[in-house]
LOSEDO-354703 format. One line per 4 residues: number of its first residue (from 1); their letters; for each residue x, y negated, z negated of C-alpha. Coordinates in steps of 0.5 Angstrom, whole numbers. Each point is the difference from the previous one (the first is absolute). Layout:
<nodes>
NUM) A) X,Y,Z  ...
</nodes>
This chain:
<nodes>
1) XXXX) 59,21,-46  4,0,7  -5,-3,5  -3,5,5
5) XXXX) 5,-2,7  -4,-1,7  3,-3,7  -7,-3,1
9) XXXX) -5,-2,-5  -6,-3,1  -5,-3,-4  -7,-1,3
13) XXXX) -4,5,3  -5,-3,5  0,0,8  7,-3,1
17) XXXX) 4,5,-6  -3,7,1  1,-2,8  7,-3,0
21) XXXX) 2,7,-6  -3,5,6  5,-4,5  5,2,-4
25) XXXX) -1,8,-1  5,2,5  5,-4,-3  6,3,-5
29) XXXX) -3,-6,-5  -3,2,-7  -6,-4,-1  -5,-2,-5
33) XXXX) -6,-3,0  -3,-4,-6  -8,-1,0  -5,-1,-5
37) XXXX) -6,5,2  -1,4,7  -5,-2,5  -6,3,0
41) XXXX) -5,2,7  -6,-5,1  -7,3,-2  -3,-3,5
45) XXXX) 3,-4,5  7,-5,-2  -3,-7,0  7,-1,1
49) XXXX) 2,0,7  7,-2,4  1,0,7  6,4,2
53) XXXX) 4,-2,7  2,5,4  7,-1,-2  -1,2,-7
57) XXXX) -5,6,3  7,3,3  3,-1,-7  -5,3,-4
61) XXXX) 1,6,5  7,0,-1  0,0,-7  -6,5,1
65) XXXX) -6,-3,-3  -3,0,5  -2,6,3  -3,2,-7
69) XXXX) -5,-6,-1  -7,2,1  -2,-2,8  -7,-1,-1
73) XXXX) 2,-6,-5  5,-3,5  -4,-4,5  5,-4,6
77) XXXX) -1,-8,2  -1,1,7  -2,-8,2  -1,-6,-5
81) XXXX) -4,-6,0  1,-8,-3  -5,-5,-1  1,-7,-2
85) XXXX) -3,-7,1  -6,-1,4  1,6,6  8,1,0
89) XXXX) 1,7,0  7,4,2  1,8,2  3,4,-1
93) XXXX) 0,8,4  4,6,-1  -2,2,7  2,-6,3
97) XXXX) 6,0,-3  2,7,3  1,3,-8  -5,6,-3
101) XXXX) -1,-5,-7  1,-6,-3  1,3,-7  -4,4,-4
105) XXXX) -4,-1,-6  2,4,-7  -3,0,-7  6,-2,-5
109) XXXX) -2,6,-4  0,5,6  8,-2,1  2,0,-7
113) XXXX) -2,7,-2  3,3,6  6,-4,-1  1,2,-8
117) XXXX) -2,8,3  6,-2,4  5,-2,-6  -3,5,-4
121) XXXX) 3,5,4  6,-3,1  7,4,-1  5,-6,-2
125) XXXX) -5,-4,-3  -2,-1,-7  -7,-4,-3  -1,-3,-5
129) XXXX) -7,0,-1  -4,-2,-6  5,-5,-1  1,-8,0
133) XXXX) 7,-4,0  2,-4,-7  7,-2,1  5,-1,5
137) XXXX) 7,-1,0  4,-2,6  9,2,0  4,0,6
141) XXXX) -1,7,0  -7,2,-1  -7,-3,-1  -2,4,-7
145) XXXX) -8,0,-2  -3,2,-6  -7,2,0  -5,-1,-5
149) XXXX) 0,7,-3  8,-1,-1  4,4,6  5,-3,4
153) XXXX) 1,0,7  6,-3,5  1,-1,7  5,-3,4
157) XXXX) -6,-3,4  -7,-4,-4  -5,0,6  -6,-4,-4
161) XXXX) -6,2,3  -5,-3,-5  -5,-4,4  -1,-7,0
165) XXXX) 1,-1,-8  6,3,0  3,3,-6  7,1,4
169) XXXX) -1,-8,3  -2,-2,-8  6,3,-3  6,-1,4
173) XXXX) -3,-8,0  -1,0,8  -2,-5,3  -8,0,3
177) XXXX) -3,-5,3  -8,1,-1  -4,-5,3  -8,2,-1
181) XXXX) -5,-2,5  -6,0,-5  -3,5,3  -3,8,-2
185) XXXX) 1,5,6  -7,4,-1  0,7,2  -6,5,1
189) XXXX) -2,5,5  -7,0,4  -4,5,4  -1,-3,8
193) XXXX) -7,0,3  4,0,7  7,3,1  5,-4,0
197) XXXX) 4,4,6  8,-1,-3  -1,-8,-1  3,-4,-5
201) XXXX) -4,-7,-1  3,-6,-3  -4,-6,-2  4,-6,-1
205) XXXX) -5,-4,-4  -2,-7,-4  0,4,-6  6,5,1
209) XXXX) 2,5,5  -4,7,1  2,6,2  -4,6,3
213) XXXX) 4,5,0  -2,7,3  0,7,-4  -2,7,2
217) XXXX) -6,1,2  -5,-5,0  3,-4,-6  4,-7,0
221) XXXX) 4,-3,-6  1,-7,-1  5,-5,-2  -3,-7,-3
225) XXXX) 5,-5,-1  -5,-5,-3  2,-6,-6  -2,3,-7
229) XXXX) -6,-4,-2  -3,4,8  4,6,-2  -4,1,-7
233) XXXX) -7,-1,3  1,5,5  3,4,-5  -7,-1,-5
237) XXXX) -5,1,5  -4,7,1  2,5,5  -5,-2,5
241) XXXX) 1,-6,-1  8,0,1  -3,3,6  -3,-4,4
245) XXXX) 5,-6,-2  5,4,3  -4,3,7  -2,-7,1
249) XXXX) 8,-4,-1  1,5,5  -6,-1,5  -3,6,0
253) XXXX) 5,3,4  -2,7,-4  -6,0,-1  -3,1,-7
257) XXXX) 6,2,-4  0,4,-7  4,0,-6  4,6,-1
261) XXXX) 5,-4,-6  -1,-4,-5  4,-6,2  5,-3,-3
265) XXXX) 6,-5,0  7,-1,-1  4,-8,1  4,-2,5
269) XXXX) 7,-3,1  6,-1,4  6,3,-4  7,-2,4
273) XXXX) 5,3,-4  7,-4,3  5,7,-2  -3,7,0
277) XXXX) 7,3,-1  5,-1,-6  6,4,-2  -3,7,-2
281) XXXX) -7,-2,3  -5,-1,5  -8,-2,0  -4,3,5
285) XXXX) -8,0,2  -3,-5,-4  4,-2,-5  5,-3,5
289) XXXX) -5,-4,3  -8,-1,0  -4,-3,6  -8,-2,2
293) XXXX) -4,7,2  -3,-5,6  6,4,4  -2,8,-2
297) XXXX) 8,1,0  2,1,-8  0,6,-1  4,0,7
301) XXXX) 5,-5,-3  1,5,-6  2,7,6  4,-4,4
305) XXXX) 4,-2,-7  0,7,-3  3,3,8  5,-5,0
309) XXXX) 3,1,-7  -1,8,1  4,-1,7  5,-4,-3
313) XXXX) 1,5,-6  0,6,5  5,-3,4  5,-2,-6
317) XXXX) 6,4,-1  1,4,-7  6,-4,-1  -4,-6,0
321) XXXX) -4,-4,-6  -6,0,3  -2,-5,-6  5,-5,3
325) XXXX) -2,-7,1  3,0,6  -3,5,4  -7,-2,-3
329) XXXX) 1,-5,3  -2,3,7  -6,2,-2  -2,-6,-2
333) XXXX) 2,-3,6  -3,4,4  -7,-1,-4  0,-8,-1
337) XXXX) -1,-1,8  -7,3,1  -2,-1,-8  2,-7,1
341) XXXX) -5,-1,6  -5,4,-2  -1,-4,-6  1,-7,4
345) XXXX) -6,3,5  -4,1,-5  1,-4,-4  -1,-6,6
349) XXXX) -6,4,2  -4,-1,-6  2,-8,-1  -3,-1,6
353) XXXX) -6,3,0  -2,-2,-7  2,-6,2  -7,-4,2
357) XXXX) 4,-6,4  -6,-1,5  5,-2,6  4,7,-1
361) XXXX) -6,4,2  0,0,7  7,0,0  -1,7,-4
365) XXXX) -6,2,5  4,-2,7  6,4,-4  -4,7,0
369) XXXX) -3,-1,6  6,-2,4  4,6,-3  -6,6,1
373) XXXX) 0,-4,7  7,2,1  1,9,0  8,-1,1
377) XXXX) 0,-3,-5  -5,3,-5  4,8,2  6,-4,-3
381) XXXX) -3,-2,-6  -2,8,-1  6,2,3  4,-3,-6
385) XXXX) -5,1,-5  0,8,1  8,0,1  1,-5,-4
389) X) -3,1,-6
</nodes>
C-alpha cells in the first residue's frame, strides 16, 4: 500500500501542533495532523492555566483563536508581585510601563478545544485523530509513518509535537538532555475572599516556589513547584486543609481561599535538546526544549516556536524542499537564541533561591530591592518580556 503523501505532517496535537497547523492554513501546503484523542472543555474551571504574552495574544489572533475563545474565561495580568528573603519584594506594573496588560490568563482547555475547531475546519489539512504512531522511517525524500491501525503516511517535512516524551525525539534517537530537579509542579483552583485586581503573585519560598495566578472572576490558579516528599503531602491533605496551607504560604494576601479543583501534580525538569532540526525534521514546543514554570513562559516558548516555523514554511518557494536540513536550520537559529536564555534564567533563578547559603540572602534581598528601586530599568524588564516573548 502506497503511503498517503503530505507536505507537512505533524504528530502531536497539543497547544504548540494544533497552533503551528492553524499557522499554515493560507499556505499551498497539504497538511496532516496525527494526534491520540481530541481535547475535551473543563467542566469546571482547567486547573491547568498558562500565562499568555501579548506577543502570542497577536498570534492566536492572526491564526484566529482568539476572537473565538470565551471572554469571560480570560482574565488580563495588569501588575505583578515577587516576594522573597525577609521583606524583598519587586513590582511590576502595566500601567506604569504605559501597556494595557502584561499578559492574560488562559485555561489550557479552553485554548485547545478552539485550536482543534479550528483545524477541524481547515481546508488543506487532514487529521488523523484516533490515532497513535508505531514506526518511522526516514529516506532522502520523505519521512513515512506507519500508524497502529496499519496506514501509511509521507511528508516532506516531520514536525514532532509530542510533548516532552517525545515519541518523534525517541524514534529518530535525538539527543535530550533531561535534568530533573526533584521537584512536583502542583496545581489547583481556588475561590478568593478578596479580589485579586489582575495581580500575579510569586512566592520564592524555602520549600519551592509559589504562584498565585489570577483567573476570572474572584478565583486564583496556583502553581507550587515544591520537592516530592512536601508535594505528596499537600496532595494528601483535605480540601480545607490544603487551603489554609496555601492562604498562609501566600500571607493571606486573599483572604480565605476555597478549593474549586482537586490538586494535582506533575515533575519538573529541564529538558535541552542541542539540535531540534535534521534532514526532513523540526521539534517544536516542548519536545524541543523544557524549562522551570517559576517563568510562566512554556507555553509562550512553544507559540513562538509554532510562528517562526509557520513563517518560515509560508515564505519558502514551491521549488524549494522545505525538509531541507539547511533551510531548517534558520528555524533553529532563529529559536536557540531566546530558548537558550530563558532556560539559563530560569534555570539560574531557581538554583539560587534553593540555595540556603546564608550569605546569599542579602545579596538576593538588596538585589530585588535595588531593581524594583530602578523604574527604567524595571519597564526594560517588562518591555523585553512582552515584546520578547
Amino acid at each position: 500500500m502506497q503511503p498517503t503523501a503530505f507536505d507537512v505532517l505533524i504528530v502531536g496535537g497539543g497547544l504548540a501542533g494544533l497552533s503551528l497547523a492553524c499557522a499554515l492554513r493560507d499556505t499551498r501546503l497539504r497538511v496532516a495532523l496525527v494526534e491520540h484523542r481530541s481535547p475535551s472543555p473543563s467542566t469546571g474551571w482547567d486547573a491547568r492555566v498558562y500565562a499568555v504574552s501579548p506577543v502570542n495574544a497577536r498570534f492566536l489572533q492572526e491564526i484566529g483563536a482568539w476572537k473565538h475563545m470565551a471572554a469571560e474565561r480570560i482574565e488580563p495580568i495588569h501588575a505583578m508581585k515577587i516576594f522573597a528573603d525577609d521583606g524583598a519584594e519587586l513590582d511590576f506594573s502595566a500601567y506604569e510601563s504605559g501597556i494595557a496588560e502584561l499578559g492574560w490568563i488562559l485555561e489550557s482547555s479552553l485554548m485547545a478545544c478552539e485550536l482543534w475547531e479550528n483545524v477541524k475546519r481547515q481546508g488543506n489539512l487532514t487529521l488523523f485523530c484516533p490515532a497513535a504512531p508505531q514506526a518511522l522511517q526516514m529516506n532522502a525524500a520523505a519521512a513515512v509513518l506507519t500508524l497502529a491501525d496499519g496506514r501509511a503516511l509521507s511528508a516532506r517535512l516531520l514536525i514532532g509535537a509530542d510533548g516532552r516524551d517525545s515519541w518523534v525525539r525517541e524514534a529518530l534517537a535525538v539527543p535530550a538532555i533531561n535534568t530533573p530537579y526533584g521537584e512536583l509542579g502542583l496545581v489547583a483552583n481556588f475561590e478568593c475572599q478578596r479580589p485579586h485586581r489582575g495581580i500575579a503573585r510569586q512566592w520564592f519560598r524555602v520549600d519551592g516556589v509559589l504562584a498565585w495566578l489570577p483567573m476570572a472572576g474572584d478565583r486564583i490558579s496556583i502553581v507550587w513547584s515544591t520537592a516530592d516528599e512536601n508535594a505528596r503531602t499537600l496532595l494528601a491533605m483535605a480540601a480545607d486543609e490544603l487551603c489554609a496551607r496555601v492562604a498562609a504560604a501566600g500571607n493571606h494576601e486573599l483572604g480565605a481561599l476555597k478549593l474549586l479543583t482537586p490538586a494535582a501534580a506533575f515533575p519538573l525538569s529541564l529538558l535541552q535538546v542541542p539540535r531540534i532540526v535534521a534532514p526532513r525534521l523540526a521539534l517544536v514546543g516542548d519536545a524541543a526544549h523544557g524549562i522551570h514554570p517559576l517563568s510562566g513562559h512554556g507555553i509562550n516558548l512553544g507559540y513562538r516556536d509554532a510562528k517562526a516555523l509557520a513563517d518560515l514554511l509560508a515564505a519558502t518557494p514551491d521549488w524549494q524542499d522545505i525538509g531541507n536540513q539547511r533551510l531548517l536550520s534558520r528555524y533553529q537559529r532563529e529559536r536557540r537564541e531566546e530558548t537558550l536564555l530563558l532556560q539559563t534564567t530560569t534555570h539560574a533563578l531557581h538554583q539560587l533561591f534553593r540555595n540556603d547559603f546564608p550569605g546569599l540572602k542579602p545579596l538576593r534581598k538588596l538585589g530585588m530591592n535595588l531593581t524594583n528601586g530602578l523604574p527604567l530599568l524595571k519597564n526594560l524588564l517588562v518591555r523585553y518580556a512582552i515584546g520578547g516573548f
